[in-house]
C-alpha positions as a Markdown table, in Angstrom:
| # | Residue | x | y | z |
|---|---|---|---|---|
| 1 | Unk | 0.0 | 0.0 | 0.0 |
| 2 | Unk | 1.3 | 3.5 | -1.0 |
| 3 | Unk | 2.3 | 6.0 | 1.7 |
| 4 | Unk | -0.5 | 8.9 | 1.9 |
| 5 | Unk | 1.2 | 12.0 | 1.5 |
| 6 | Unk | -0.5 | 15.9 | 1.6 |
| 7 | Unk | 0.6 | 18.4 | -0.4 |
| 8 | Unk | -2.3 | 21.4 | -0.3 |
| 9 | Unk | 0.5 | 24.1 | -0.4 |
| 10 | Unk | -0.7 | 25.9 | -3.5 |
| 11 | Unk | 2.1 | 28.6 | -3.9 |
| 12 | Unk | 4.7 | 25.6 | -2.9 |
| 13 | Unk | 3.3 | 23.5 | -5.7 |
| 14 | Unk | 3.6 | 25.8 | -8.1 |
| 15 | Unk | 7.0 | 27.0 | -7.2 |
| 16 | Unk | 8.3 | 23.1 | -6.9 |
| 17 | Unk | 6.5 | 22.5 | -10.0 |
| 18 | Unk | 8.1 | 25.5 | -11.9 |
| 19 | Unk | 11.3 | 24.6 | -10.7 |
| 20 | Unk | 11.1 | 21.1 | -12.2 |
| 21 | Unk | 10.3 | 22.6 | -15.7 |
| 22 | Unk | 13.0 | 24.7 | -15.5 |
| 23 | Unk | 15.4 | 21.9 | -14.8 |
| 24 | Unk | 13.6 | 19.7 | -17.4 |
| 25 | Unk | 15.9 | 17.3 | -19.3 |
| 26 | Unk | 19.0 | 17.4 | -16.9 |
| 27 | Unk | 19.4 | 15.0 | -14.0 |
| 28 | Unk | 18.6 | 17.1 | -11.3 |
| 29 | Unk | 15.2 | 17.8 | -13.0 |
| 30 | Unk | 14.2 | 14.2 | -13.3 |
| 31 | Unk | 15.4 | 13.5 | -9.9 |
| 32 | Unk | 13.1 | 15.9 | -9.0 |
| 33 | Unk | 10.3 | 14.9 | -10.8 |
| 34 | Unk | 11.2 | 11.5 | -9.4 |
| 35 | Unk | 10.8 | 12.5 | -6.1 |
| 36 | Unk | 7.2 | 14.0 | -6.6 |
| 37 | Unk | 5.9 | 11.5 | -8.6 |
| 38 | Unk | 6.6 | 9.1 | -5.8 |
| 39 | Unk | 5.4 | 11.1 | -2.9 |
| 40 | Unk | 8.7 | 12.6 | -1.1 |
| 41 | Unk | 7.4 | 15.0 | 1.0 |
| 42 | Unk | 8.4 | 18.8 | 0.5 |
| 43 | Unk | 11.2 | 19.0 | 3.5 |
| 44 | Unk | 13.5 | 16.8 | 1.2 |
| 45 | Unk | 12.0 | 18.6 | -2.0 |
| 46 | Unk | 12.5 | 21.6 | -1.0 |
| 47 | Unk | 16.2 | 20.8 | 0.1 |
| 48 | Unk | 16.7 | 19.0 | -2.7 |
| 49 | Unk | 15.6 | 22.3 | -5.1 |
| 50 | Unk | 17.2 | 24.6 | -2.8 |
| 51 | Unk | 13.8 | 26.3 | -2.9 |
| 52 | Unk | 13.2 | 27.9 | 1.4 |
| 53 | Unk | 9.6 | 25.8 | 2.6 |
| 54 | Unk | 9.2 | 28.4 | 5.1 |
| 55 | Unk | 8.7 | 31.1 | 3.2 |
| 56 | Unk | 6.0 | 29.4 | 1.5 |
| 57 | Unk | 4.8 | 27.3 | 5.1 |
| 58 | Unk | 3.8 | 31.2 | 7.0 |
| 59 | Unk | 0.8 | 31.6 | 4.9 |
| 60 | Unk | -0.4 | 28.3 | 5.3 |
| 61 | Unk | -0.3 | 28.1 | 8.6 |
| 62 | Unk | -2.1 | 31.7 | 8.5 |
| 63 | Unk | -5.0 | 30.1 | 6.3 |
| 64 | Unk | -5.1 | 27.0 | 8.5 |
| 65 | Unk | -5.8 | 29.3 | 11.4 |
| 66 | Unk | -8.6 | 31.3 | 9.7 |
| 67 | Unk | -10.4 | 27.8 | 8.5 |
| 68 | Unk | -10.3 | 26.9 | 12.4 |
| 69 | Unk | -11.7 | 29.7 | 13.5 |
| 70 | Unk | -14.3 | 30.1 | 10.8 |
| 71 | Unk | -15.3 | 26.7 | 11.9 |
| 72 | Unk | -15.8 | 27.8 | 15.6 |
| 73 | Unk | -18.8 | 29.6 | 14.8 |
């Protein structure tokens, strides 16, 4: 059974996305498309693509925040 993994970062998506078509056709950009395709989670991503997580992790923990109190109501 495959490993469930969560990726609902939008903006981290697209950046990790974007940086694999940029890198498309060399080794590093088939590792990287490895790595998604398979479910590696976006800490190793990330510091695989040199791309900062936390600059992208601030807003989601900001939306996560306003779904929970919305909720509360």
């Amino acid at each position: 059974m495959k490993k469930a993994f969560i990726r609902s970062n939008r903006e981290l998506n697209k950046a990790i996305l974007d940086h694999i078509a940029d890198w498309k056709g060399t080794v590093h950009g088939s590792m990287l498309k490895t790595m998604w395709e398979n479910g590696v989670g976006y800490e190793q991503i990330c510091l695989t693509a040199g791309i900062e997580m936390e600059d992208y992790l601030e807003e989601e923990i900001f939306l996560t925040k306003q779904f929970e109190k919305s909720n509360k109501k």
